[in-house]
Every structure is written in structure tokens, then in C-alpha cells.
N, C-alpha and C positions, 0 to 999 in steps of 0.2 A: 580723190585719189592722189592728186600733186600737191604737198604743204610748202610754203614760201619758208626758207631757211633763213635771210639773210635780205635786207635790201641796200641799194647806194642811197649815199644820201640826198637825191633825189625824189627816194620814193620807191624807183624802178627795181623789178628783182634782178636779184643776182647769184644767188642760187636756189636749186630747189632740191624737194625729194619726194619719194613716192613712200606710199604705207609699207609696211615691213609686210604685211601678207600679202598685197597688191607683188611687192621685188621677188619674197620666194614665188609666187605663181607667175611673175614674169621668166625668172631662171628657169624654172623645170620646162617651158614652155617655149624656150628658145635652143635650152639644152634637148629638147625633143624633137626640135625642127629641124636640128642642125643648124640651126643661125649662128649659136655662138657654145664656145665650152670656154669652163673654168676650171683651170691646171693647177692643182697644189702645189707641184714639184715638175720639174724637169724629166725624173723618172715616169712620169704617169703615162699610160700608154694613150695614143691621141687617135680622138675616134673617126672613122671615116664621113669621106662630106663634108667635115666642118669646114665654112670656111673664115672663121671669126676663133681667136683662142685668143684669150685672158689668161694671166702669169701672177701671181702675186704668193708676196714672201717666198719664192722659190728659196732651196737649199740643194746643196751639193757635197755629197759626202766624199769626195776625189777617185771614186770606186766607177764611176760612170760619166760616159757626157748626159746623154739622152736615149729614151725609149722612141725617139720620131725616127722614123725610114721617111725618105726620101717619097714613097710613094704617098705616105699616110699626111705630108703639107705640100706635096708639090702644087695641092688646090686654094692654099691659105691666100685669101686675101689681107687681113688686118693681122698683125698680132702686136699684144701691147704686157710689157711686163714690169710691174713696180715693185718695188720694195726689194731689190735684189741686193744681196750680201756679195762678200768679196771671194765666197768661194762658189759663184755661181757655175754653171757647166757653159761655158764656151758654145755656142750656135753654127752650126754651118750656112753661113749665110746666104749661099750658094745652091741652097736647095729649098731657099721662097722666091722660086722666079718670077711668081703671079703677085708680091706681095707690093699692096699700095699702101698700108697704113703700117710702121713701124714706130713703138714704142718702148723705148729704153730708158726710166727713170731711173734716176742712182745707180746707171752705168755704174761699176766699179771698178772699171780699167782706163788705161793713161791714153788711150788711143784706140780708134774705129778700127775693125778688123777692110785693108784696101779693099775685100769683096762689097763690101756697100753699095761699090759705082755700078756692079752688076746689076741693080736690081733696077731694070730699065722702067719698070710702070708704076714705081713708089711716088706719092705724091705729098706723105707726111711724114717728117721724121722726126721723130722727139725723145732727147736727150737731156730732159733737166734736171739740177739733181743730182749731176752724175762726177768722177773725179776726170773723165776726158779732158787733155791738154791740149790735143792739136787734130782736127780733122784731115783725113786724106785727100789727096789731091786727085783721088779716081770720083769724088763728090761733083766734080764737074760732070760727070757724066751723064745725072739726073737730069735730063732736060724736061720732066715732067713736074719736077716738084715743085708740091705750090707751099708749102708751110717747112721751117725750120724754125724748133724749138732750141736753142741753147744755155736757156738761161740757168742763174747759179752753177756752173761750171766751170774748171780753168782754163777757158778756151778763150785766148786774146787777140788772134788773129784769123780773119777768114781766107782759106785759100785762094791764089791767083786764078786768073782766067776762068770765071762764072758769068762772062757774060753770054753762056747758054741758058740759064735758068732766067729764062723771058717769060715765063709759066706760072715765076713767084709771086703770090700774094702777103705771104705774113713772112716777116723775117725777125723773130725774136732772140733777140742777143742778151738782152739783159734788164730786169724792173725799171720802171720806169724812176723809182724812188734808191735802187742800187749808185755806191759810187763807181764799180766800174763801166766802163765801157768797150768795147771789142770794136779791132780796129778793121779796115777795108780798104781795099786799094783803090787811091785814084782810076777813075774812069769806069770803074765797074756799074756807079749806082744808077749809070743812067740809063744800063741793059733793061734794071726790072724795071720796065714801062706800066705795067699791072699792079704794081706795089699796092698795098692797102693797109697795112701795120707793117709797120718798121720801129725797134723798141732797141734800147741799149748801143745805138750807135756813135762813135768819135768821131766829131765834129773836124773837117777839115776844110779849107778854102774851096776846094774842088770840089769835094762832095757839097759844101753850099748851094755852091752854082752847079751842081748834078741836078740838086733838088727839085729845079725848076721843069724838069722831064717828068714828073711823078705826079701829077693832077690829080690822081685818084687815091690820095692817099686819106686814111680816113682818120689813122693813130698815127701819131709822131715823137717819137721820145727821142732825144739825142743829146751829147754829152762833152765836157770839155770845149763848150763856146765859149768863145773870146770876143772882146769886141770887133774886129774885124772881120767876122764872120758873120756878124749882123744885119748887112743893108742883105749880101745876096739871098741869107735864108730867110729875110723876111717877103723879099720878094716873090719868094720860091712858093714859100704858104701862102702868100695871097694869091697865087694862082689855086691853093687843092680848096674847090668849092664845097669836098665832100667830107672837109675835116672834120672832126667831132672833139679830137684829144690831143693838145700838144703839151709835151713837154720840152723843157731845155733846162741844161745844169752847167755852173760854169760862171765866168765873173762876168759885169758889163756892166761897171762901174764910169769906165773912164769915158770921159763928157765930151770928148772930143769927136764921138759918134752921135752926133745929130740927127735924128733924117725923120722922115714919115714914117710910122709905124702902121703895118696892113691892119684893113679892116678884114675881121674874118667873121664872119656871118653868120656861121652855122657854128662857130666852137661854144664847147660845152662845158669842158673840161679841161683848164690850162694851170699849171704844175711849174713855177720858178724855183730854181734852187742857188743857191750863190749872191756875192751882191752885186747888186743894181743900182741905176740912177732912180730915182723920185720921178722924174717923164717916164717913165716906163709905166710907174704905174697909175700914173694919169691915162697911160694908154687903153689899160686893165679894167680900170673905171668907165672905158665906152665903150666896151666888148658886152652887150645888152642883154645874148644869150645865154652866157658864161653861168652856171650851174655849181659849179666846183673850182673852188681857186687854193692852190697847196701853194706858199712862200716857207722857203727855211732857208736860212743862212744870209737873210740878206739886208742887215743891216739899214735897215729902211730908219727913216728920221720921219715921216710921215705915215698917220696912220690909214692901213690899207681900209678899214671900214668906217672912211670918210660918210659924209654927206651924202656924194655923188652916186654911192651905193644902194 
């Protein structure tokens, strides 16, 4: 019933799918339970009990927001909608007070509507994709959330004062292979004590030495390293025993950063981008576990699939 789509190169899956007659008897069968509905449009009328509604390729003819009353989702827990164009119908946000899973791909607008911070028991919110500039600063309010999606958007800075989101497990700012990165205020990173993916983050002194608060981190991507950024955030990841995936992008060229480089045990997945010294990747060379090694831009005089390999 389940066919392997795709795998890494490892081996391991990474994506899957089900048969096409297996999906339609799963739809009619969910849409029968009321587990879940699938909305063509914004205008469709939305059936009672659901507490699960899918949105895809919505259109908006400027004649209407919505056919939902207030009573017909005040029961919504998830709702997730892709593919939205620029003349979507605007949401009252204000009337999914039960909603914990919120999905916004290709957002089409420059900015979150402030009622977001309402939605006191959301715990995922994903906005990738979308043309968002700046999140509001009622986002503090979610002290539930455990997953922020941001990625591919034009969102460069995350709001002050988040150190309520002690909840957060994924914090996805940007590919691990993107050159931007999205910036964060000192002192915040060492709120998420729960961290477990942290993706597209700019590398600063202080966030370095934040790092070392985060033991449980499991994906690491981050951006704009310099050599002096080095001795702290290596020490940092020699503390997360339960790493599996780091990345760093960013120069660490200059020789006048000597030092030990950690041993990490468990990584599987390690991603340089920028140039390096040559000890660096002597380093690379007795990471035993290491699975997956991505180098671009770096100017290496020695070849990484040495001997030692």
C-alpha cells in the first residue's frame, strides 16, 4: 500500500506515497468521519464537526471573504492551506480559538495579521513560501509553540522578547544550503532550552556561547561564521550528544584559529560551505560516523577523498 518515492543517500526513505486507490478510499473515509475536509475555495460551505480542513489552490473573486460562520470552525483544530494566490480572502483569525496547527504556504501578504498572538493553543505555524516581511510582535504570546516554519521568505529578523517560547522544538528560518540567514537577538537563544532543529540562523558571538544551553539539539544549520566564532560554537556542539546534522556557512580561513576541534559521535550529516583551512578537514577525516559530507566554496588545496576516508 506505501511505495518509497525517493531515498537519501544513505539508503534511508525519505519520502513516500500511498496507491491512488488506497488515497481516494482514504479521503472519502476521513471526509465521512469528519477527521478531515478538502476545500476547493474559500466560498465552500464548511461542514459541521470537522475538525481538520485542507485549503488548496484557493481563489478569490473580491465579491466575498468566506462562507465559514464563526460557529461552523470555532471546533477547527488544524487548518493548512497551499497554493494561495494574491487575491486570497483574508481569514478572521480571531475565530480559530481551538486552532493548533496553522498553515500558510505562499502567504501572499507583506505582514501577519497582530491577531495571530491570539491563538493561545497553536503549536505549529508554517509560513514557507510566502512574500511575509516582518512578523508581529503579538508572536510572543504563543507560549505553546513548538515548530516555526519560515523558510524562503522575506523575513530577516525575528521579533524581541521570545524568551516565552520555552515550548520550541523546530525553529526553521532558512535551508540549510540557502545563503540567507535570519537574524536574532542576543540573549534570546538560550530561552529554547528544548531546541531540537534550529535551521537558517546568523551566527553571532553571543549566540555562540548561547549554544552551549541547547544539549538536545539534533539539526544545526547556521550562518555567517567567522573565525572567531569558532572555539565557542564548537564547544557548544560538543556538548549536543544527540546531534545527527550540522551545518555552518561562512569563512574560517584564517590560521590564527588553532584549537581542538570536537569530537561528535553521533553526526551523520555535516555540510561546510565557504573557505577553510586544510586542519579542518583533517578534522572531517575522523568524524567515523559521518554519512553525508556537502563542501562548496571552499577552496581546499587538499583532497577531501584522501586515504583517510
Amino acid at each position: 500500500m506505501i511505495q518509497v518515492v525517493k531515498r537519501n543517500i544513505d539508503g534511508r526513505v525519505k519520502t513516500c506515497r500511498i496507491l491512488r486507490r488506497m488515497r481516494k478510499f482514504a479521503l472519502r473515509r476521513s471526509e465521512g468521519d469528519h477527521f478531515t475536509v478538502i476545500l476547493p475555495s474559500l466560498k465552500c460551505a464548511f461542514p459541521e464537526r470537522c475538525h481538520r480542513a485542507f485549503l488548496r489552490g484557493a481563489s478569490y473573486d473580491g465579491t466575498s471573504t468566506s462562507k465559514f460562520s464563526r460557529k461552523d470552525i470555532s471546533g477547527l483544530y488544524s487548518f493548512l492551506a497551499l497554493e494561495l494566490n494574491q487575491h486570497q480572502a483574508p481569514l478572521n483569525l480571531n475565530d480559530f480559538r481551538l486552532l493548533c496547527v496553522l498553515e500558510l504556504q505562499g502567504f501572499c501578504h507583506e505582514l501577519l495579521p497582530d491577531a495571530i498572538g491570539d491563538l493561545s493553543l497553536l503549536r505549529y505555524l508554517g509560513l514557507r513560501s510566502g512574500k511575509i516581511k516582518k512578523l508581529p510582535a503579538s508572536l510572543k504570546k504563543l507560549k505553546r509553540l513548538q515548530t516555526l516554519d519560515i523558510r524562503d521568505t522575506f523575513i530577516r529578523d525575528l521579533p524581541d522578547d521570545l524568551e516565552g517560547w520555552q515550548k520550541l522544538r523546530h525553529l526553521l528560518l532558512e535551508g540549510s544550503f540557502a545563503d540567507k540567514v535570519v537574524n536574532l537577538r542576543d540573549g534570546i537563544i538560550e530561552a529554547f532550552i528544548d531546541l531540537q532543529t534550529l535551521a537558517g540562523l546568523k551566527m553571532t558571538e553571543a549566540i555562540a556561547k548561547g549554544l552551549i544551553n541547547l544539549r538536545g539539539i539534533r539539526k544545526l544549520s547556521i550562518g555567517a561564521v567567522q573565525g572567531l566564532h569558532l572555539l565557542p560554537l564548537f564547544k557548544a556542539v560538543e556538548r549536543m550528544e544527540f546531534l545527527r546534522s550540522f551545518t555552518m556557512k561562512g569563512s574560517f580561513e584564517d590560521e590564527s584559529y588553532k584549537f581542538p576541534f570536537p569530537q561528535l559521535y553521533s553526526l551523520e550529516k555535516l555540510c561546510i560551505g565557504g573557505p577553510m583551512m586544510n586542519n579542518l578537514l583533517d578534522w572531517v577525516g575522523k568524524l567515523h560516523r559521518v554519512k553525508s559530507l556537502y563542501l562548496w566554496d571552499s577552496k581546499l588545496t587538499k583532497d577531501p577523498l584522501s586515504s583517510q576516508w
